[in-house]
N, C-alpha and C positions, 0 to 999 in steps of 0.2 A: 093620430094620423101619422103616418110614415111617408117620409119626401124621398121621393127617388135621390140616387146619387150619381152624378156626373162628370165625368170626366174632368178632372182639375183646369181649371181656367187663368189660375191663380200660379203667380211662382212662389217656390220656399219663400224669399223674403217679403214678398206680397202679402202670404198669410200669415208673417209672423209679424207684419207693422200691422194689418187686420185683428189678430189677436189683441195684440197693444191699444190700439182703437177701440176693442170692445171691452177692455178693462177700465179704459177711462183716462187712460195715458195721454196726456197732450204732444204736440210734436214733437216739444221740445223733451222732453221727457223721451220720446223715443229714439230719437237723433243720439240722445246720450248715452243712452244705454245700448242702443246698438251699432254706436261709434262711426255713424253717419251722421250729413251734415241734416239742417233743419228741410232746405231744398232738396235735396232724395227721398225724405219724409214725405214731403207734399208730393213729390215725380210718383212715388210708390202710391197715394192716394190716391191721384189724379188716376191711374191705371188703374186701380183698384175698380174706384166709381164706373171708370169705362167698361171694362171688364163686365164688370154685373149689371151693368146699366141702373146701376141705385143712383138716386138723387141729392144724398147726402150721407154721411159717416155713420149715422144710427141705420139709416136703410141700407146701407152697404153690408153691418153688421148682419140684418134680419135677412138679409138674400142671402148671407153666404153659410147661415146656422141652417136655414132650409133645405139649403143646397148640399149641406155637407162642406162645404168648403173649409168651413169651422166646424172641429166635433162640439157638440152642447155638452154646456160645462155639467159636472154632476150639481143635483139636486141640495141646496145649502140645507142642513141638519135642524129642525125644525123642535123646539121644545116641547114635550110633551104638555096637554092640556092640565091647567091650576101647578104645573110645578114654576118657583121662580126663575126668571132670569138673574 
């Protein structure tokens, strides 16, 4: 199924603490790495969740992968059948 794509909702650093969020990055891990405080992290969330009207950080994810908001990651490389890991 293909989801329409929408007009960006989201600023640059919205979908790049979005991104961070759907890697599994905690806040703190974001704040450092993108050399903002722990409190802009969460300001950037809290806008986020409004934004999409998601309920929480994984539904924030899944609204914004359907929306396009976030491109979908490529497909992780899958072993072929009876060969070993």
């Amino acid at each position: 199924m293909a989801w329409a794509t929408a007009p960006s909702r989201l600023t640059d650093r919205e979908r790049e603490v979005l991104a961070r969020v759907a890697l599994g990055e905690t806040g703190q891990t974001i704040a450092r790495e993108l050399s903002i405080t722990g409190a802009t992290v969460e300001s950037h969330v809290r806008n986020i969740l409004e934004k999409l009207g998601a309920k929480n950080r994984p539904h924030a994810v899944a609204l914004a992968l359907q929306s396009g908001e976030l491109p979908m990651p490529p497909p992780s490389p899958q072993p072929a059948p009876g060969s070993a890991c």
